[in-house]
N, C-alpha and C positions, 0 to 999 in steps of 0.2 A: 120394316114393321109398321110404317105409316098408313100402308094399303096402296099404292100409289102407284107403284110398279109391278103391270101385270105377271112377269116372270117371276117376280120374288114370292109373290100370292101364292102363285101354281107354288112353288116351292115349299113354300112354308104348309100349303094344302096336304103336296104330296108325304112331306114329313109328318105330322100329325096322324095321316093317315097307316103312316107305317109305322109311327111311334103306338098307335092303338096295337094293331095286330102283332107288335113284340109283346106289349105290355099284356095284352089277354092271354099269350101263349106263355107270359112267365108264370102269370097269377095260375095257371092250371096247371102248370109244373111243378109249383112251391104251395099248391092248394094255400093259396093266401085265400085273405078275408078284404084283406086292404092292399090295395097301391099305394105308393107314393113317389112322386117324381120329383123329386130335385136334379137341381142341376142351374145353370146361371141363367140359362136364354128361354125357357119354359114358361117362370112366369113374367114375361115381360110381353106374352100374347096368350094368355088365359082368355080375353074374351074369342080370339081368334079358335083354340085350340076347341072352345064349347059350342063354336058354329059351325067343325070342320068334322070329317067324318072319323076321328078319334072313336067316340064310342060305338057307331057300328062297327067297325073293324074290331075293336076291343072286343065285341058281341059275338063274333061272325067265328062261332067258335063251332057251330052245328051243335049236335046234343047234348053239349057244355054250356050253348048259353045261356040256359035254366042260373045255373049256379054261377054264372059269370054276372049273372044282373045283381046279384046278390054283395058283391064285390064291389068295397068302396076305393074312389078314386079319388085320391089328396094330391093338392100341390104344393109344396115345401117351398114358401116364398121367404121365408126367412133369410138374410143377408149371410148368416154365418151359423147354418143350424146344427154345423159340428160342434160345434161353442155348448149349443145347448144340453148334449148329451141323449 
């Protein structure tokens, strides 16, 4: 996650990317309004995730991505957000 190691990059790249295109195709399944991603390894490259192509894939929905812009994406960086209820 340092940026250091070109393979890991690509990876981390290709993940984001593929994390977008689940994540627009859940949001227009469950007509959400909002995302949110938790999980442990997510936010420890938020700036990574906002440079990478996450939101066009997210987008890349064709005639749905009128309503897909519309749809907010959070990052549940909380330690223990089960706690929180």
């Amino acid at each position: 996650l340092d940026g250091h190691d070109l393979n890991a990059r690509r990876t981390l790249a290709r993940f984001c990317a593929v994390l977008g295109s689940v994540a627009g195709d859940a949001a227009l399944i469950h007509g959400a309004r909002t995302v949110m991603i938790a999980g442990g390894i997510v936010p420890r490259f938020i700036p990574f995730l906002r440079a990478s192509a996450f939101r066009e894939r997210f987008l890349a929905k064709g005639r749905f991505a009128t309503y897909l812009e519309g749809v907010s994406i959070q990052v549940i960086t909380h330690p223990q957000p089960g706690l929180l209820g």
